[in-house]
Short mmCIF file of the C-alpha atoms (twelve columns), coordinates in Angstrom:
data_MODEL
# 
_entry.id   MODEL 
# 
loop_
_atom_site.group_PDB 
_atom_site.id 
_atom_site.type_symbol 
_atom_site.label_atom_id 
_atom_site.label_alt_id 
_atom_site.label_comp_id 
_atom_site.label_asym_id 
_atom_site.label_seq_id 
_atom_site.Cartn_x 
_atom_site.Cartn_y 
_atom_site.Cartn_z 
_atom_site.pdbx_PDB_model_num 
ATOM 1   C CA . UNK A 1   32.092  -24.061 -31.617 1 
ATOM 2   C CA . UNK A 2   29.559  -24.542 -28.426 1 
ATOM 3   C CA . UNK A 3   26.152  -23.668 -29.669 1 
ATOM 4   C CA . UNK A 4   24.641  -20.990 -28.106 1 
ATOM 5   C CA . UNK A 5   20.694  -22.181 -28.485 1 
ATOM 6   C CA . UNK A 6   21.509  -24.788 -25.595 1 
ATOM 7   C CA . UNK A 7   21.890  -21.376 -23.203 1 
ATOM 8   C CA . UNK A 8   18.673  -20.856 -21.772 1 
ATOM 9   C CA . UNK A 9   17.651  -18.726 -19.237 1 
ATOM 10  C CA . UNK A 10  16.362  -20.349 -15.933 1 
ATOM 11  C CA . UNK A 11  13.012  -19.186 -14.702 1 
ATOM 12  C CA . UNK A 12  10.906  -15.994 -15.983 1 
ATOM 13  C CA . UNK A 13  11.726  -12.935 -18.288 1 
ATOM 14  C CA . UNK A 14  9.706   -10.491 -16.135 1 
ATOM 15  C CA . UNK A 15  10.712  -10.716 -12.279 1 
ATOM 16  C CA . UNK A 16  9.395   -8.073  -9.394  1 
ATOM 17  C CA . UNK A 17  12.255  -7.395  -6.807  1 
ATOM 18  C CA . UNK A 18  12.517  -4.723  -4.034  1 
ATOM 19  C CA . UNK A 19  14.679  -1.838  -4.192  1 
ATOM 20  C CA . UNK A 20  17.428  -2.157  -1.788  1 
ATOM 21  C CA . UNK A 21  18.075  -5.916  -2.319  1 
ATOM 22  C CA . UNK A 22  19.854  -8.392  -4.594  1 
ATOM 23  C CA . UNK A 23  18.270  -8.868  -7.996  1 
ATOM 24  C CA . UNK A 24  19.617  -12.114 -9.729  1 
ATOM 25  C CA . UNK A 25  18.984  -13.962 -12.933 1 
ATOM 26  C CA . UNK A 26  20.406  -17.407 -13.706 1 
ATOM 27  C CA . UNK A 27  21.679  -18.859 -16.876 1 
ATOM 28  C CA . UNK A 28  22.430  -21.947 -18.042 1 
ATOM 29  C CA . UNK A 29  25.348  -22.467 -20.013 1 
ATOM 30  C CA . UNK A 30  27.236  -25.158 -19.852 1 
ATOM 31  C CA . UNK A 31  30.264  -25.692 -21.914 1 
ATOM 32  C CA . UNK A 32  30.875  -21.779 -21.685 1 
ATOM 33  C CA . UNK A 33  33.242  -20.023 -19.309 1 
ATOM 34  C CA . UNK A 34  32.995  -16.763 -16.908 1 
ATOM 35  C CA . UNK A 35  35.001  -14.734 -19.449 1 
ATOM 36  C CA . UNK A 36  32.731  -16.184 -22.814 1 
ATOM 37  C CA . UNK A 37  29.794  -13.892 -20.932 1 
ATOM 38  C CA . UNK A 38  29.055  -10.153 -20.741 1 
ATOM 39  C CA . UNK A 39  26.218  -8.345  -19.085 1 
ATOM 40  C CA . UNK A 40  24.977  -5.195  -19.565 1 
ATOM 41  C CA . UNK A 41  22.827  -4.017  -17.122 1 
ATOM 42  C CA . UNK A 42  20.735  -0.551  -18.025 1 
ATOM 43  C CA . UNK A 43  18.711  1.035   -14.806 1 
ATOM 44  C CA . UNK A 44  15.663  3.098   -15.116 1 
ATOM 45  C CA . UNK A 45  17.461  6.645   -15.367 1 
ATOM 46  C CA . UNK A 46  19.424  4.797   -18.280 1 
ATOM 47  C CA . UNK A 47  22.662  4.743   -16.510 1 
ATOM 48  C CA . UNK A 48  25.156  1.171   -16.598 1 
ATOM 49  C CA . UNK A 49  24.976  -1.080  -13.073 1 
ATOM 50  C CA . UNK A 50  27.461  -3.011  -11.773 1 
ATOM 51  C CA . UNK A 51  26.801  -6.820  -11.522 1 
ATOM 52  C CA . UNK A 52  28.667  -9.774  -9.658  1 
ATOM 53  C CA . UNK A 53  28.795  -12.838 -12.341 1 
ATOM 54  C CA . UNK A 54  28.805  -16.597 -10.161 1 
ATOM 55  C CA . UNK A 55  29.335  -19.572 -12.066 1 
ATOM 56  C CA . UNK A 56  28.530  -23.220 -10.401 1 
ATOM 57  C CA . UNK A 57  28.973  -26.274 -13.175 1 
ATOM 58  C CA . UNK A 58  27.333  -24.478 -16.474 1 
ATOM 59  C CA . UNK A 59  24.900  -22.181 -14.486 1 
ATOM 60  C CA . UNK A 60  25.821  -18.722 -14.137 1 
ATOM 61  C CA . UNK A 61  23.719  -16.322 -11.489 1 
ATOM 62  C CA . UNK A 62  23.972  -12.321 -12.324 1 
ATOM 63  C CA . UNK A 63  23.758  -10.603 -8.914  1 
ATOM 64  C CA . UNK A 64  23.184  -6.711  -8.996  1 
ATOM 65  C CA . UNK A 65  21.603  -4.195  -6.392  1 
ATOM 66  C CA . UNK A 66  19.004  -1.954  -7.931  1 
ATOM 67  C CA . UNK A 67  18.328  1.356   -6.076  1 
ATOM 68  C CA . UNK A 68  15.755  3.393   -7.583  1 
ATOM 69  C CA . UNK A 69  12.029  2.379   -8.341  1 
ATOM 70  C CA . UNK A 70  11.676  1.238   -11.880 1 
ATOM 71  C CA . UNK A 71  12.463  -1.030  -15.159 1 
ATOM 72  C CA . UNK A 72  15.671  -2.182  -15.129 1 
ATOM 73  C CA . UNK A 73  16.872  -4.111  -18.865 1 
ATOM 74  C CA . UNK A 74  19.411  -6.876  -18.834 1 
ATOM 75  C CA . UNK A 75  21.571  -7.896  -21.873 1 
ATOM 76  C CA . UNK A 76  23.020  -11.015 -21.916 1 
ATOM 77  C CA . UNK A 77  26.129  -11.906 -24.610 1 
ATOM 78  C CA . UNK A 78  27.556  -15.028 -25.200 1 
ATOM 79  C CA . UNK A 79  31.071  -14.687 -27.104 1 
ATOM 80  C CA . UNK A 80  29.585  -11.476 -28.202 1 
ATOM 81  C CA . UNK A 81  26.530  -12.609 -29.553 1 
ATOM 82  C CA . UNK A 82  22.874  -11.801 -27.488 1 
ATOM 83  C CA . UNK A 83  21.223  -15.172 -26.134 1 
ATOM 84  C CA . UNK A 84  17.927  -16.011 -27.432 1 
ATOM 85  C CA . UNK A 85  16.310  -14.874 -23.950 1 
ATOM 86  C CA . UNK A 86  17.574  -11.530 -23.723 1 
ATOM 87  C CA . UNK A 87  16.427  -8.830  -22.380 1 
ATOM 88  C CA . UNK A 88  15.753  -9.788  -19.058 1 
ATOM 89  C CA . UNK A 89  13.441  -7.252  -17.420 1 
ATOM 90  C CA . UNK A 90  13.533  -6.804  -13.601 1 
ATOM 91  C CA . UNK A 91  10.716  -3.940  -12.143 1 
ATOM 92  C CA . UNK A 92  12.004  -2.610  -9.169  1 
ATOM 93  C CA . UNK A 93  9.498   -1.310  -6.438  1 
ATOM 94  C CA . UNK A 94  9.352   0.314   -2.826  1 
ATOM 95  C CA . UNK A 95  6.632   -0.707  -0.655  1 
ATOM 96  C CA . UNK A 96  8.242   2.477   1.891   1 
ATOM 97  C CA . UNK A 97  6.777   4.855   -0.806  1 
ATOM 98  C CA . UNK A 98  3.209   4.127   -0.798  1 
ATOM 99  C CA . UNK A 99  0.911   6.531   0.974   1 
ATOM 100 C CA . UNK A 100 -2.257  6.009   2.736   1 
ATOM 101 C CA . UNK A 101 -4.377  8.970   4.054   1 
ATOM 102 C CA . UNK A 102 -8.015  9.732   5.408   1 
ATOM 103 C CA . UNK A 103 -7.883  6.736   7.453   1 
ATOM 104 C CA . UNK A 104 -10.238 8.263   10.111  1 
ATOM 105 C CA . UNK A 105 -13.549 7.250   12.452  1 
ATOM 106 C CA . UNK A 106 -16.844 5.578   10.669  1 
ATOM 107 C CA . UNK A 107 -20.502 5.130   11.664  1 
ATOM 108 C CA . UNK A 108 -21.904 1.304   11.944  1 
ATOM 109 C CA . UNK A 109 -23.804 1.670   8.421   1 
ATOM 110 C CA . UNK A 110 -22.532 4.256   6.782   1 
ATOM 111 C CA . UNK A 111 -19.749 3.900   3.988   1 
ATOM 112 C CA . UNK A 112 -16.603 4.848   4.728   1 
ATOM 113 C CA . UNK A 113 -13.435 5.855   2.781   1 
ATOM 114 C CA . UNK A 114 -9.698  5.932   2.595   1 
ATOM 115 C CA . UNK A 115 -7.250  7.110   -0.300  1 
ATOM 116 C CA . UNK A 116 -4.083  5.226   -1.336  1 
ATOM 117 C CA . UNK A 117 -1.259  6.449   -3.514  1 
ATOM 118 C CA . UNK A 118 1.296   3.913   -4.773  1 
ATOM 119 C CA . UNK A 119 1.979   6.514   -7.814  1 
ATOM 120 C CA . UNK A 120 5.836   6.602   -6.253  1 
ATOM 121 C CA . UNK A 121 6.087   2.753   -5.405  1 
ATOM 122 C CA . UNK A 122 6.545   1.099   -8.809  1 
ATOM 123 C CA . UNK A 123 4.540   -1.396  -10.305 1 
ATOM 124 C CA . UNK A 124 2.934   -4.492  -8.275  1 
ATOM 125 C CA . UNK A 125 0.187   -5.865  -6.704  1 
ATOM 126 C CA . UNK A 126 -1.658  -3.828  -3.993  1 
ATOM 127 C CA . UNK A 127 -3.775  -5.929  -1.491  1 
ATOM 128 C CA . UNK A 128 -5.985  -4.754  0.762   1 
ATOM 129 C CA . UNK A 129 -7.996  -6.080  3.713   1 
ATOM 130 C CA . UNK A 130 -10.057 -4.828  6.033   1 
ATOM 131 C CA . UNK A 131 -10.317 -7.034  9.209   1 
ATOM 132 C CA . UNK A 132 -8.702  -10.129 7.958   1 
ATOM 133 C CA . UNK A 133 -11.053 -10.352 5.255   1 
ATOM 134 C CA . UNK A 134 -14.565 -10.558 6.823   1 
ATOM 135 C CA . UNK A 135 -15.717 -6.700  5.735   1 
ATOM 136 C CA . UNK A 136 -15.728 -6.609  2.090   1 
ATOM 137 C CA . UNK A 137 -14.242 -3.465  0.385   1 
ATOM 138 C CA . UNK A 138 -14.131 -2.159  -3.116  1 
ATOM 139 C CA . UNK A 139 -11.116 -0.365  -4.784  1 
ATOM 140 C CA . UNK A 140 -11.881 2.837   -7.284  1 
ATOM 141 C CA . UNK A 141 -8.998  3.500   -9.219  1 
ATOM 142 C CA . UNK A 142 -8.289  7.023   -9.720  1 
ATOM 143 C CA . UNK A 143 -5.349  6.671   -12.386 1 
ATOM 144 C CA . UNK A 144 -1.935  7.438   -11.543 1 
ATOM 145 C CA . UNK A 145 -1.047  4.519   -9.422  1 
ATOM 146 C CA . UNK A 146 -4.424  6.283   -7.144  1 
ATOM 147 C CA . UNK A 147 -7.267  4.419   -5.643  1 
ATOM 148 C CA . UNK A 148 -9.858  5.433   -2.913  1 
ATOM 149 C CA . UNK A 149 -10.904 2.601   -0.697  1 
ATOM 150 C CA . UNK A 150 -14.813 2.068   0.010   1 
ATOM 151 C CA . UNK A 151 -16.109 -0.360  2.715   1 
ATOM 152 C CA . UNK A 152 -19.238 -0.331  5.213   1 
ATOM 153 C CA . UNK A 153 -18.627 -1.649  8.360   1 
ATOM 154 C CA . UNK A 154 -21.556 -3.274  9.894   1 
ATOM 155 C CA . UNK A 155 -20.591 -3.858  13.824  1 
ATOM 156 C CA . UNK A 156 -19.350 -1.083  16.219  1 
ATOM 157 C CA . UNK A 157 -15.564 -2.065  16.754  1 
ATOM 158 C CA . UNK A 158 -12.182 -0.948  15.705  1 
ATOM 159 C CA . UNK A 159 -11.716 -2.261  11.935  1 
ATOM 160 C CA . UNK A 160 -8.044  -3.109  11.033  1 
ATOM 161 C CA . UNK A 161 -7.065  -2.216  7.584   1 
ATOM 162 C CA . UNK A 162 -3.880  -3.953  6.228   1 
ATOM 163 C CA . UNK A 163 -2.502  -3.175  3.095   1 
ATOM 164 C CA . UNK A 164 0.131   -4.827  1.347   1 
ATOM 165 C CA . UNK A 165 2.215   -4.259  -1.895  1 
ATOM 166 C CA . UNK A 166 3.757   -7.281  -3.689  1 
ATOM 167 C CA . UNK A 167 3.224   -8.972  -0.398  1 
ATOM 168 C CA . UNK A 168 4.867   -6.415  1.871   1 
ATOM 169 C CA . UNK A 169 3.404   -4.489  4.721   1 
ATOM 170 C CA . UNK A 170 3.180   -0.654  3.881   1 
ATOM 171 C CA . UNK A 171 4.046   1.794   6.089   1 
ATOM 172 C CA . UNK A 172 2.664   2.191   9.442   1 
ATOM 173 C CA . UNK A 173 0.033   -1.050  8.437   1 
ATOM 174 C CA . UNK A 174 -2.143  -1.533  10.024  1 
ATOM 175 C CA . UNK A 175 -4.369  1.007   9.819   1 
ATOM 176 C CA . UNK A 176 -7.249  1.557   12.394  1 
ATOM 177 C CA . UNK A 177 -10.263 2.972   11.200  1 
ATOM 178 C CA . UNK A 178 -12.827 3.478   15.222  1 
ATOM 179 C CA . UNK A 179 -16.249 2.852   14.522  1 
ATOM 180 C CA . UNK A 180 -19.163 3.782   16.634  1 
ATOM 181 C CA . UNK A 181 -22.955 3.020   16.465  1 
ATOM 182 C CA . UNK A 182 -24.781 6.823   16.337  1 
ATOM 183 C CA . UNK A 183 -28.167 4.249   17.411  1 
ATOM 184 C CA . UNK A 184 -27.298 4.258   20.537  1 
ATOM 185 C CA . UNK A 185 -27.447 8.117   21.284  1 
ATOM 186 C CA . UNK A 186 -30.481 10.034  21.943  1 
ATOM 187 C CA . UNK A 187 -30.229 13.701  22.328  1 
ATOM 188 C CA . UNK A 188 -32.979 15.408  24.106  1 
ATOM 189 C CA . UNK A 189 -32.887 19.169  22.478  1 
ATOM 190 C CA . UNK A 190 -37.523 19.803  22.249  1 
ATOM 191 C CA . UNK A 191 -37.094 22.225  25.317  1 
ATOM 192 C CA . UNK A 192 -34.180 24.333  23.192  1 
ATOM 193 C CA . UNK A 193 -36.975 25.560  20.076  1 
ATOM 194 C CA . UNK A 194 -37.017 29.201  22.329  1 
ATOM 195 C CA . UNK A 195 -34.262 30.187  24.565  1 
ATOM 196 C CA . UNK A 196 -33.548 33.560  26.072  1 
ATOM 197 C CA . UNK A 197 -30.218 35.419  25.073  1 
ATOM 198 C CA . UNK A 198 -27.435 35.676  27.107  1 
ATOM 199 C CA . UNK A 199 -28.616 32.649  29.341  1 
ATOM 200 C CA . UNK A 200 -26.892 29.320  29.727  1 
ATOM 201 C CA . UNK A 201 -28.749 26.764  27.833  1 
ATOM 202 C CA . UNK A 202 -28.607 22.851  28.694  1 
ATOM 203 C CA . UNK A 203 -29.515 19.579  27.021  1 
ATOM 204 C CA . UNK A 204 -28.509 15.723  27.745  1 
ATOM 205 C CA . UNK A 205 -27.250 13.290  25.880  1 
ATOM 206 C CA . UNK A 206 -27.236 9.458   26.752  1 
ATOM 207 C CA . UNK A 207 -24.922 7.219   25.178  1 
ATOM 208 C CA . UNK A 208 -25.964 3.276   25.226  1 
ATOM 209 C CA . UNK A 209 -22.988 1.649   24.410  1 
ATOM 210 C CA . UNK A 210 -19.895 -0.208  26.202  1 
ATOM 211 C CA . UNK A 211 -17.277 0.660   23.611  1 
ATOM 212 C CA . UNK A 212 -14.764 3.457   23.869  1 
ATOM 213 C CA . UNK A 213 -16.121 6.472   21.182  1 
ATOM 214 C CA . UNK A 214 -15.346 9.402   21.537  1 
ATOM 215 C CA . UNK A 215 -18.022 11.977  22.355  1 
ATOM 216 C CA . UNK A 216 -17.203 15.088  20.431  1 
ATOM 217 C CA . UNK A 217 -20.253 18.002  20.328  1 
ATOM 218 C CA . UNK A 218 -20.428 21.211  18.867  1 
ATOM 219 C CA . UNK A 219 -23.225 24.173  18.355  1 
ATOM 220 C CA . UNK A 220 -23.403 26.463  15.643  1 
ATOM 221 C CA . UNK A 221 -24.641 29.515  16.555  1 
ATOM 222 C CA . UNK A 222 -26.166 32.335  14.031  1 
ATOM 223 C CA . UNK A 223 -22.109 33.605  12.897  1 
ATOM 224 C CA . UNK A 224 -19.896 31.141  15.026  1 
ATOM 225 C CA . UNK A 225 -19.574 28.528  16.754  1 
ATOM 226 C CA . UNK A 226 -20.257 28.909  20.355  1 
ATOM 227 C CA . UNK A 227 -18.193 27.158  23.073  1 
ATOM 228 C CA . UNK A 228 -19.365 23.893  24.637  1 
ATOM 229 C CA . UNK A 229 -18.916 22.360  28.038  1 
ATOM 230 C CA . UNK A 230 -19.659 18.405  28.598  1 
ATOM 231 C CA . UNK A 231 -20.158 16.902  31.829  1 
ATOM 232 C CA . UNK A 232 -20.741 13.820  33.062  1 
ATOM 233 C CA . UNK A 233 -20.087 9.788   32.404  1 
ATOM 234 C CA . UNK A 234 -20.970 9.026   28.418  1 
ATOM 235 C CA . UNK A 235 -20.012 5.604   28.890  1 
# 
């Protein structure tokens, strides 16, 4: 009888693959034939996948498709009997399932923030970078495959945030977060402290800057907010 310690698995026990393409595991056997080996393949809801079985001079590849986001176990029998590296376990992810939000406008200075959920996505490794690297950002972890995003841009220009997930590109990455440099407004308002009611009042605001922010303003009156006209070049 062949002895089945010489049948070894070829490369790791734990392997990371994307949902929607071909998992594989090799194994070397040699001396053994296709119909000496059965597979059992169990997917994350529990239920039996089909597998393709490929056998070049002792090394047999296991092919299957996994589908869903998750652990899948493989068993591997040789005449019957499990091989010493069995299970194999394959975690299946999707990359298409992670969700970034609050991605919005900053202030040169200030901190800002952005929230990403990967709770859907399976497990692997998120990266994130904000500018190629060059504005530092740190990552609070909110539990439940959560995080919220923290970074303080320092120069008025659009920062590009790219996120990855076991080195692939989220969804919609990247991300754009517009930032703007409030030094460079001055608002003249001293002539406002009394104004008459029912009268137009007026006040001006110059903008030094050459980039492309967007001037938004609003006034609060005593119960609502009142309606604003702007006029003029703010660039």
């Amino acid at each position: 009888m062949l002895e089945r310690a010489g049948v070894t698995l070829v490369g790791e026990h734990v392997k990371h693959i994307a949902v929607g393409r071909v998992a594989s595991a090799e194994i070397s056997a040699v001396g053994f034939q296709r119909e000496d080996i059965d597979i059992n393949i169990l997917s994350p809801s529990k239920v039996p996948v089909l597998y393709r079985l490929l056998e070049d001079n002792g090394l047999f590849k296991i092919e299957f498709n996994p589908q869903e986001v998750g652990s899948y176990i493989m068993d591997v029998y040789i005449t019957g009997v499990k091989i010493q590296d069995s299970p194999i376990f394959f975690k299946a992810y999707d990359s298409g399932l992670i969700q970034v939000s609050d991605v919005g406008s900053g202030i040169v200075g200030q901190p800002c923030q952005f929230r990403v959920d990967a709770s859907q996505a399976g497990e692997g490794q998120l990266e994130i970078s904000i500018n190629d690297g060059e504005v530092p950002n740190h990552v609070q972890v909110l539990g439940g495959g959560r995080c919220l995003v923290h970074f303080t841009p320092e120069l008025p220009k659009p920062h590009t945030i790219d996120i990855r997930f076991n080195g692939e590109a989220v969804p919609d990455c990247p991300f754009v977060c517009r930032v703007s440099d409030t030094s460079q407004v001055t608002v003249s308002l001293a002539h406002l402290e009394l104004m008459p009611v029912g009268e137009g009042a007026m006040f001006h605001i110059q903008v030094d800057t050459t980039d492309n922010a967007e001037l938004a303003v609003s006034v609060q009156g005593p119960k609502t907010d009142l309606p604003v006209k702007v006029a003029g070049n703010v660039k």
